[in-house]
Phi, psi and omega in degrees: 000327191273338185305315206284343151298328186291329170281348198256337156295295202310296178304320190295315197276351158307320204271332162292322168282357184257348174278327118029294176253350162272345163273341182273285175354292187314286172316343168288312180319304194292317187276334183270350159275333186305330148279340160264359136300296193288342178294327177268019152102311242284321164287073192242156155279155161271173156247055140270010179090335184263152163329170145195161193241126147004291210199112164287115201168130177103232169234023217271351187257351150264002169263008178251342157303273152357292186269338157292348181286324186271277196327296175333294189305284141039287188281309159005300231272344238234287205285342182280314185317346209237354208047037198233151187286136197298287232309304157358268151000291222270331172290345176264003183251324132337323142311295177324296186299321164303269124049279200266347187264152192270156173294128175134300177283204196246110151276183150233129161296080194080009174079355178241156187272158185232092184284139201293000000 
C-alpha cells in the first residue's frame, strides 16, 4: 500500500515537472506578443495593475491571463517583502502602468476603455 502511494507521488510530481517548461515557454510567449497585442487595440492596461483585454482577437485573453498571472505573484512577493496590503502593490503599479503606455493604445478609465 505505501509503495503504491509512493508510486502514485512520484508519478504526479513527474507529471508536474514535465508541465513546467511548457508554462515557462507559455509565459515567455505572452510577454513577447503583449506589445504587439497592445500597438493592434486587443490590449490596455488597467489601473488596478493587471492587463484586460480590449478587443477580443488573436492570443489576446491568453496573454492577458499568462501575464496577470505573473503579475499577481509579482505583487504577492512585494507586497509580503515590504508588509503592505497586495491591493496597494497593485494601484501603485497600475498608476505606474497607465503612466508608462505610449500614446496610441488602451488604458481603462472609469471602467471604460480609452486610447490614451
Amino acid at each position: 500500500m505505501i509503495r503504491t502511494g509512493r508510486v502514485a507521488i512520484l508519478t504526479a510530481l513527474m507529471a508536474l515537472l514535465t508541465s513546467l517548461p511548457a508554462f515557462a515557454t507559455s509565459l515567455e510567449e505572452a510577454k513577447s506578443q503583449l506589445e504587439p497585442a497592445k500597438q493592434q487595440g486587443l490590449v490596455g492596461e488597467m489601473p488596478t495593475g493587471y492587463l484586460g483585454v480590449v478587443s477580443a482577437g488573436g492570443e489576446a485573453e491568453t496573454i492577458v491571463r499568462m501575464i496577470n498571472n505573473a503579475r499577481r505573484d509579482e505583487y504577492a512577493r512585494i507586497a509580503e517583502r515590504h508588509d503592505i496590503p497586495v491591493t496597494q502593490v497593485e494601484a501603485v503599479a497600475g498608476k505606474k502602468a497607465i503612466e508608462r503606455t505610449p500614446a496610441g493604445q488602451f488604458i481603462q478609465v472609469d471602467g471604460r476603455w480609452v486610447r490614451k
